[in-house]
DOSEKE-625695 format. One line per field, with one value per residue (C-alpha): residue in three letters; chain; x, y, z. Coordinates in Angstrom, 3 decimals, padded with zeros to 6 digits. Layout:
# residues N
type: c(ALA, ...) .
mol: c(A, ...) .
px: c(X, ...) .
py: c(Y, ...) .
pz: c(Z, ...) .
***
This chain:
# residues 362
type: c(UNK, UNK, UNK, UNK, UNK, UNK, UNK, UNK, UNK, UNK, UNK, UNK, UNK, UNK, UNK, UNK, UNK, UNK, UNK, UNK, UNK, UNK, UNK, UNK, UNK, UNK, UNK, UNK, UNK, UNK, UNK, UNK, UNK, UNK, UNK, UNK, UNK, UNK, UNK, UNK, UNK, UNK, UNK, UNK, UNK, UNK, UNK, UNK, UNK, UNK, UNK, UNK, UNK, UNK, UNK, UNK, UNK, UNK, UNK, UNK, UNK, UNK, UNK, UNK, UNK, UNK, UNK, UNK, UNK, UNK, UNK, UNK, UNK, UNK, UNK, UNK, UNK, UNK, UNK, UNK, UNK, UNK, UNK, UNK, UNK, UNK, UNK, UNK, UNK, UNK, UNK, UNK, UNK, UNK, UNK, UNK, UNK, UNK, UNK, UNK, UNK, UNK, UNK, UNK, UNK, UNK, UNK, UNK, UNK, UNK, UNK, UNK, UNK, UNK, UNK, UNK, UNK, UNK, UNK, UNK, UNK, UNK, UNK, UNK, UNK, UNK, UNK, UNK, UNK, UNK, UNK, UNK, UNK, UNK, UNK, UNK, UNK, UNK, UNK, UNK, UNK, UNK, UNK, UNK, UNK, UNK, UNK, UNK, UNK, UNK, UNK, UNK, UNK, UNK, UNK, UNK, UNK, UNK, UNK, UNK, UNK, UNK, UNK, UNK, UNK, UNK, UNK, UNK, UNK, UNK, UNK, UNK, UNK, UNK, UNK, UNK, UNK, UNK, UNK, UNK, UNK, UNK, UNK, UNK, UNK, UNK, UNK, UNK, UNK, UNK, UNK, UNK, UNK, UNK, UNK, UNK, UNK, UNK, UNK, UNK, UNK, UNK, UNK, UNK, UNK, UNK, UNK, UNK, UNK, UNK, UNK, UNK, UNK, UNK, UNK, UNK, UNK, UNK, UNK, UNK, UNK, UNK, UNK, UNK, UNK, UNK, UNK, UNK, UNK, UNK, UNK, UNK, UNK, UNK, UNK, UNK, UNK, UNK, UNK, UNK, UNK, UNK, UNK, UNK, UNK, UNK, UNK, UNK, UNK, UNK, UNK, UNK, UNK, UNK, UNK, UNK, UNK, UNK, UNK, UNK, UNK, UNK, UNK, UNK, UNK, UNK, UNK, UNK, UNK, UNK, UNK, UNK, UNK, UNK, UNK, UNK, UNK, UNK, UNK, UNK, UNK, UNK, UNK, UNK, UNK, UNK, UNK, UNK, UNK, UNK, UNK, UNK, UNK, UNK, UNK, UNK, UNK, UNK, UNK, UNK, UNK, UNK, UNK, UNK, UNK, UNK, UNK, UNK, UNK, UNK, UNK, UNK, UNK, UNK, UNK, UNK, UNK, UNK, UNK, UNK, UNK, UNK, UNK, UNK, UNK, UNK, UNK, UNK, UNK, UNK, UNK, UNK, UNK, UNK, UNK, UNK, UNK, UNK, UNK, UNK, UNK, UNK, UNK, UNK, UNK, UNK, UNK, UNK, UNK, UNK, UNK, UNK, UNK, UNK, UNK, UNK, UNK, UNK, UNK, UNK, UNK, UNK) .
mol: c(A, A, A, A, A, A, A, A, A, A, A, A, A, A, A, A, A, A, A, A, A, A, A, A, A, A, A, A, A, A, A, A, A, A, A, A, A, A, A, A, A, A, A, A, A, A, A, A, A, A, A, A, A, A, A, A, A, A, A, A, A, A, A, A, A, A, A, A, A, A, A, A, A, A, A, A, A, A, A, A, A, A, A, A, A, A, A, A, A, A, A, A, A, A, A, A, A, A, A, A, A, A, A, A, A, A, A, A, A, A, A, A, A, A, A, A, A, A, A, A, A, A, A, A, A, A, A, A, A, A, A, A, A, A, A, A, A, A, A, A, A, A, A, A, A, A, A, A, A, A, A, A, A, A, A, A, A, A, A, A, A, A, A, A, A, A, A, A, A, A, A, A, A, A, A, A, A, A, A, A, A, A, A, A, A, A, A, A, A, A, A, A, A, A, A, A, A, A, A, A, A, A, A, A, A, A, A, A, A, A, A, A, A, A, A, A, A, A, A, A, A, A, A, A, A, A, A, A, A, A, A, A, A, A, A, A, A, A, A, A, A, A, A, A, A, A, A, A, A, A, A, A, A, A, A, A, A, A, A, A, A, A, A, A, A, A, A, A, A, A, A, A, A, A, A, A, A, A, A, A, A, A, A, A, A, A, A, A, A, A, A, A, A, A, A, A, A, A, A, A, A, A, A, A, A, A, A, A, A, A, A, A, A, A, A, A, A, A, A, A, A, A, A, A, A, A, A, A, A, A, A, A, A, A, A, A, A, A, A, A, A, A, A, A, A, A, A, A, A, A, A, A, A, A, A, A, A, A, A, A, A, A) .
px: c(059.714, 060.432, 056.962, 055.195, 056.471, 055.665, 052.181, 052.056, 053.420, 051.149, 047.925, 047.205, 048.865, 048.117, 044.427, 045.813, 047.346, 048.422, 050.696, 051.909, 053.088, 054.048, 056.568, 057.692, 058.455, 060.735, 062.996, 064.902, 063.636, 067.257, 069.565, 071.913, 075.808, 077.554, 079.258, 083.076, 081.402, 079.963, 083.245, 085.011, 082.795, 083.347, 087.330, 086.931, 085.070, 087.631, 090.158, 088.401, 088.090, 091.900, 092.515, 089.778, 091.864, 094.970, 093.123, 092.383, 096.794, 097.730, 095.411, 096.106, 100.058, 102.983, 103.640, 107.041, 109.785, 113.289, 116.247, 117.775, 121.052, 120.469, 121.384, 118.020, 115.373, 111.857, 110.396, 113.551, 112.969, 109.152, 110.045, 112.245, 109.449, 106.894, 109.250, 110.446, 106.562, 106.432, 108.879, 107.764, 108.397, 106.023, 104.499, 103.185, 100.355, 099.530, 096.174, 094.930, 096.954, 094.453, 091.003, 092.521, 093.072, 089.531, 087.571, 089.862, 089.359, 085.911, 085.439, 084.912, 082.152, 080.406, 080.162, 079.009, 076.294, 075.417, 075.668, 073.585, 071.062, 068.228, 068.360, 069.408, 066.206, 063.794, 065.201, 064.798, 061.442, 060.256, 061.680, 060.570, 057.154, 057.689, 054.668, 056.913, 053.902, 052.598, 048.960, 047.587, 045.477, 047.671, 050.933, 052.238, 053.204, 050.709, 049.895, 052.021, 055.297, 055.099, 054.684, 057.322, 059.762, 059.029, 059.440, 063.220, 064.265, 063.516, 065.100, 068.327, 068.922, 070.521, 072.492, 075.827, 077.322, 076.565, 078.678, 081.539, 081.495, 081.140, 084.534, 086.106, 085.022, 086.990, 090.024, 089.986, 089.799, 092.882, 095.048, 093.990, 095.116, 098.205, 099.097, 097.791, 100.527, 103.223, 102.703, 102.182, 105.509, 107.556, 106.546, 105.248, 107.753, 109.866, 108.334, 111.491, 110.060, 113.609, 113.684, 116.279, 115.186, 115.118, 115.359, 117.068, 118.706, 117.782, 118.547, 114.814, 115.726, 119.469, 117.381, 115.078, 117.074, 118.986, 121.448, 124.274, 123.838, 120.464, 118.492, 117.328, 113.373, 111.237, 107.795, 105.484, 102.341, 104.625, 103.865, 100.607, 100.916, 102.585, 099.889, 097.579, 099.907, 100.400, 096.312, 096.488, 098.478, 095.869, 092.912, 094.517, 095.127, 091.467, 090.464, 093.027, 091.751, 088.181, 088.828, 090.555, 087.357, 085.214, 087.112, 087.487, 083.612, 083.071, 084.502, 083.114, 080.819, 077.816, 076.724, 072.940, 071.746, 072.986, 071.992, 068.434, 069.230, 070.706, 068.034, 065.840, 066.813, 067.078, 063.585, 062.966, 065.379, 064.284, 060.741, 061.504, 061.372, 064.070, 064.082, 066.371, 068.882, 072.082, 075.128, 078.750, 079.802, 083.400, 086.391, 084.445, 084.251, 087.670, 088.865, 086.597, 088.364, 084.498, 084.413, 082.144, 081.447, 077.654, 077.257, 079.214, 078.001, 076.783, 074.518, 072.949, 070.446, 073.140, 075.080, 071.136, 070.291, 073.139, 073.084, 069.687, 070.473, 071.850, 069.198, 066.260, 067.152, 063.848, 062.457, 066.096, 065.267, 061.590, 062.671, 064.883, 062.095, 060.028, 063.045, 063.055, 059.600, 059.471, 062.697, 060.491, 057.222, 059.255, 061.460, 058.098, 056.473, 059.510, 058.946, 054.841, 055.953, 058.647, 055.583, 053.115, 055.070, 056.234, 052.710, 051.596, 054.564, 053.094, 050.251, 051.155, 053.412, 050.323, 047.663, 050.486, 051.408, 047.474, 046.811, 049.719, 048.096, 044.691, 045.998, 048.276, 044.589, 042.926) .
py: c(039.076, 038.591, 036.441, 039.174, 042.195, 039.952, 039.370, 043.174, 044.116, 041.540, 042.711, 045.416, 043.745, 044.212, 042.885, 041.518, 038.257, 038.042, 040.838, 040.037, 036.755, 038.382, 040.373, 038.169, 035.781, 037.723, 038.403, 035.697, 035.929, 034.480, 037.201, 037.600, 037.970, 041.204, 040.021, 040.472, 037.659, 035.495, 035.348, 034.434, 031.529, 030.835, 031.049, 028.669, 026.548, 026.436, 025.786, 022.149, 021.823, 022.349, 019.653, 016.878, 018.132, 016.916, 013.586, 012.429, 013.337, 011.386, 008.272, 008.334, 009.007, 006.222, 006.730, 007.169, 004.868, 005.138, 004.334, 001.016, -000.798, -003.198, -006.697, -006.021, -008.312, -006.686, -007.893, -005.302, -002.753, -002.576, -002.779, 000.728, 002.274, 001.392, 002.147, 005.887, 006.488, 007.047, 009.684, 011.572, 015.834, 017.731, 018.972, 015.437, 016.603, 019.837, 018.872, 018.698, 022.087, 023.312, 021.502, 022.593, 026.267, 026.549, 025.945, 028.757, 031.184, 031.261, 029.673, 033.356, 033.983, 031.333, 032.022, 035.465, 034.088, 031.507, 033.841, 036.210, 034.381, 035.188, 038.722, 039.131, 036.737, 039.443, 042.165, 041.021, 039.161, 042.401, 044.747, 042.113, 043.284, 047.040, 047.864, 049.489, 051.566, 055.059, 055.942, 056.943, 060.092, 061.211, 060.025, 058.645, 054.643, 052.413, 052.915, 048.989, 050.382, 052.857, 050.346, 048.064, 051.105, 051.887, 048.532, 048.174, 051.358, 050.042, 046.771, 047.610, 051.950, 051.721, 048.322, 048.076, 044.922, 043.655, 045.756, 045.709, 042.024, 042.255, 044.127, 042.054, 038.862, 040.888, 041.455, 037.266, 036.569, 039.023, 037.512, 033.792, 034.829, 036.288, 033.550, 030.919, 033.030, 032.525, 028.975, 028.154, 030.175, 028.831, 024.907, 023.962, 025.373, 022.531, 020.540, 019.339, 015.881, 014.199, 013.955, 011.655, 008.874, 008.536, 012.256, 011.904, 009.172, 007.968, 004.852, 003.299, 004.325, 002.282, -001.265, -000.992, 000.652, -002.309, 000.027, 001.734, 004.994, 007.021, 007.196, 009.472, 008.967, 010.537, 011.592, 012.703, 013.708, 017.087, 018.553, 018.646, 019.331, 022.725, 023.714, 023.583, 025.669, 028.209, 028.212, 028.584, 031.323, 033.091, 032.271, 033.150, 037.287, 036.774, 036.674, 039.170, 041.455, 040.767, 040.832, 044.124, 045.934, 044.770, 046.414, 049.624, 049.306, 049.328, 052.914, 054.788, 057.497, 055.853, 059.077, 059.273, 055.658, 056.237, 059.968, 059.298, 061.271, 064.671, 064.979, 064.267, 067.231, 069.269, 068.787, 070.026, 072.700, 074.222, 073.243, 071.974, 068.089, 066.069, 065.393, 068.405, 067.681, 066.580, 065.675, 066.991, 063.942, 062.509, 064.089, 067.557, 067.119, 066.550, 069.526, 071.476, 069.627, 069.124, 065.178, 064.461, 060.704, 061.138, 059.201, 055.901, 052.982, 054.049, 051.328, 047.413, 049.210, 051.389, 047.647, 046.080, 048.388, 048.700, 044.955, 045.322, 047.355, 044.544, 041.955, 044.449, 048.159, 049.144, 048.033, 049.796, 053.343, 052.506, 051.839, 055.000, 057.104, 055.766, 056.211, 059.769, 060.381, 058.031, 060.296, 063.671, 062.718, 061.629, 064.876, 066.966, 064.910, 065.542, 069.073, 069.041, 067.538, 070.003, 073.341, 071.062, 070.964, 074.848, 075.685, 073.662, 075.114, 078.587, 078.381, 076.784, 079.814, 082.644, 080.845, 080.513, 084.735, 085.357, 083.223, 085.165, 088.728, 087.689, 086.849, 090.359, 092.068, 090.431) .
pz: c(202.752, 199.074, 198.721, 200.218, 198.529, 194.796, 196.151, 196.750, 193.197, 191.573, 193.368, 190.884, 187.577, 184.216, 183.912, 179.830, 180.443, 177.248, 177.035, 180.280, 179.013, 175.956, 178.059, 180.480, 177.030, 175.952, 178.874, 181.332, 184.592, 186.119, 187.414, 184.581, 184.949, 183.721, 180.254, 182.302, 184.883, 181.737, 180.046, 183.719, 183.426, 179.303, 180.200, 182.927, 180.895, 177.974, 180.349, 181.377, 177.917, 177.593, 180.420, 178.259, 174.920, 177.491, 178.151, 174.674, 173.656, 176.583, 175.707, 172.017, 172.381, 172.081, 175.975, 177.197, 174.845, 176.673, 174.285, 175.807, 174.590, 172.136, 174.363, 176.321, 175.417, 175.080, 178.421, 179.631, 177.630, 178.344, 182.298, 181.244, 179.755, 182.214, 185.105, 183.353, 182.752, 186.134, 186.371, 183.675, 184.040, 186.114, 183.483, 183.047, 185.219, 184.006, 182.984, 186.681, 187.487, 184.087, 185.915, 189.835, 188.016, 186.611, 189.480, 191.739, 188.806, 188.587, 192.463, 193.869, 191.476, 191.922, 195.671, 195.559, 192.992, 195.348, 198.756, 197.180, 195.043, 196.834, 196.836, 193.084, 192.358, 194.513, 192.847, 189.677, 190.084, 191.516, 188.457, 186.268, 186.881, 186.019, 182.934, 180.526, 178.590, 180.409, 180.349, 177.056, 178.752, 181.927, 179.914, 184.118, 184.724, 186.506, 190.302, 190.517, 189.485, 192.150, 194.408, 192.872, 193.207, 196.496, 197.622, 196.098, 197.015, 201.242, 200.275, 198.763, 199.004, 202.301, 201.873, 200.681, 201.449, 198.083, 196.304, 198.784, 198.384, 194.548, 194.768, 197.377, 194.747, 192.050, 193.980, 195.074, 191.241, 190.567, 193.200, 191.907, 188.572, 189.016, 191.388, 188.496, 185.735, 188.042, 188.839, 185.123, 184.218, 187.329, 187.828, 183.984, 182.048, 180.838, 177.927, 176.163, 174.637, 175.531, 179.445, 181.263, 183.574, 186.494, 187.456, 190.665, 192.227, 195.571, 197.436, 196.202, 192.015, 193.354, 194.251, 191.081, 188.277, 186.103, 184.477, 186.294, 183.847, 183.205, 180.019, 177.809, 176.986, 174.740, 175.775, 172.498, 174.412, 175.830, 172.963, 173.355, 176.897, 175.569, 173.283, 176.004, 178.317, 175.780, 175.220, 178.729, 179.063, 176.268, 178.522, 181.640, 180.046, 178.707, 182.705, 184.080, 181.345, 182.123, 185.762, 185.666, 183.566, 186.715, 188.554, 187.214, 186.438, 189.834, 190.198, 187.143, 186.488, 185.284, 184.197, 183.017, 184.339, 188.026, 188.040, 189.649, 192.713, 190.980, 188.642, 191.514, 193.371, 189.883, 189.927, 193.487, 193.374, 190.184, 189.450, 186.089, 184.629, 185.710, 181.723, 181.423, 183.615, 182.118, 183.852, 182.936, 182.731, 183.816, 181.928, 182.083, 185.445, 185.625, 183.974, 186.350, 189.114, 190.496, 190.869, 193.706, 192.441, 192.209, 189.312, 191.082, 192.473, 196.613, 197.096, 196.263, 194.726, 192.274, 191.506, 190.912, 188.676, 186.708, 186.046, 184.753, 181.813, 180.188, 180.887, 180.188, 178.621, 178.864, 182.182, 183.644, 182.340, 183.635, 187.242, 187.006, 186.347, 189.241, 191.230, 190.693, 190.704, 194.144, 195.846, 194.730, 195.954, 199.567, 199.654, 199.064, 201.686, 203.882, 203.444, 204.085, 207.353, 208.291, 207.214, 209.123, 212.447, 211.794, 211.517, 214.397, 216.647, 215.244, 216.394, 219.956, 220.156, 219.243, 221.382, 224.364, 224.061, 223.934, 227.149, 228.394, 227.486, 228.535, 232.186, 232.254, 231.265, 233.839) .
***
């Protein structure tokens, strides 16, 4: 389908290959991510970054020295350590919490991206195509971008499971979050460099431990272990912050970029340019008590082209124009259909009563 539907926007292209490249130069042709989404993936990425920063402390640090009594020979003292460095705090191993915590954060992103590729790659291939410029003489867009139009608006008007999936993605990423802050603040929260060894006493510590009392060992590389979790902590209300805007996003009034349809049927309604119509907007619409939600996201093809304001301003208000002029042109040939079959039901009605006449006559 997508190969087809490029072939079809590409038959009548712009016959200047050079401005064609000129303009496809300039803009990526890879679905971009909404910035909230990009910095998801930046935070995640900082976070591994925490972990290798975790790494390079551990393999540069002293390692775990326990303080033994002073008759123990070195060979003793170095079984200690080495014994105590495996009974090191939790927090020891916060690094792969940081690497495990990464991948969940931005895991649900990654999936959608992945689930979906395909059809954010037609949509954008397709609006990718669009010929910004109007005619010099009729001052209208090129008979492609019609076509281009009409094709998106039968691929993705009546769809939705994008979007619901979008949100369902967000809500994943807010639950991972929040779990991820409570973990952090519950498991890794001691990082006192002094820690006693062994922990806990057990009858395996009772065959292996040479001293009848516990130690008190000091453990450097904590420290370093707590700058990271308190860099963590930074990055993980970075995400919940980010995560939280998608959200929302996905429930406000997008005012003048999703208002296609309204000034669509301005146009019909009142036989003047759709260039004149101007929505209220939100918060007047709220003091009028007169939200209806027109201006939020309804379908995949809302979400698309929402997300293609940011990766190409101009081609976005392009498509939105063809949009309108595309639902116009099919409500007007909605109506020629609806006079045609009045008409024809007219006149099966007249020629039906004058049969009828002509046999009472005769």
């Amino acid at each position: 389908m997508a190969a087809t539907a490029l072939s079809a926007a590409t038959d009548v292209a712009d016959p200047s290959p050079k401005n064609r490249f000129e303009e496809e130069e300039s803009v990526s042709t890879r679905p971009g991510d909404l910035f909230w989404d990009l910095l998801i993936k930046v935070i995640a990425t900082g976070m591994i970054l925490l972990a290798a920063y975790d790494i390079f402390a551990f393999l540069t640090s002293a390692g775990v020295r326990c303080l033994t009594p002073d008759s123990y020979n070195p060979d003793q003292s170095a079984f200690i350590n080495g014994f105590c460095s495996e009974h090191t705090p939790v927090t020891d191993y916060f690094l792969f919490y940081v690497v495990a915590q990464a991948l969940f954060i931005v895991g649900p992103h990654l999936l959608w991206q992945v689930w979906f590729s395909g059809r954010l790659s037609f949509f954008v291939a397709l609006a990718l195509t669009l010929d910004r410029h109007r005619d010099s003489k009729t001052g209208d867009y090129a008979p492609k971008n019609y076509v281009v139009a009409e094709q998106l608006l039968n691929a993705f008007h009546c769809k939705r499971y994008m979007v619901v999936f979008y949100v369902l993605k967000q809500i994943a990423q807010l639950f991972l979050i929040l779990v991820a802050v409570v973990v952090s603040s519950v498991v890794f929260n001691d990082y006192n460099t002094i820690f006693p060894c062994p922990g806990r006493w057990d009858a395996t510590t009772n065959r292996t431990w040479p001293l009848p009392t516990e130690l008190n060992c000091s453990y450097s590389v904590l420290r370093s272990h707590q700058a990271a979790w308190v860099s963590n902590y930074l990055l993980l209300g970075l995400a919940l912050a980010c995560t939280v805007y998608g959200l929302a996003w996905c429930s406000f009034s997008h005012g003048s970029k999703l208002n296609w349809k309204e000034a669509a049927r301005f146009a019909l309604e009142s036989g003047i340019s759709h260039n004149y119509y101007h929505s209220r907007g939100f918060f007047k619409e709220l003091l009028r008590r007169q939200i209806h939600f027109h201006n939020h996201i309804h379908s995949d093809l809302d979400f698309l082209l929402l997300k293609l304001f940011p990766q190409d301003v101009g081609r976005a208000y392009v498509l939105r124009e063809l949009l309108i002029g595309t639902f116009v042109q099919r409500e007007l040939d909605g109506i020629h259909q609806r006079l045609n079959l009045l008409r024809e039901s007219e006149k099966e009605e007249v020629s039906g009563s004058s049969e009828c006449c002509t046999s009472l006559h005769q």
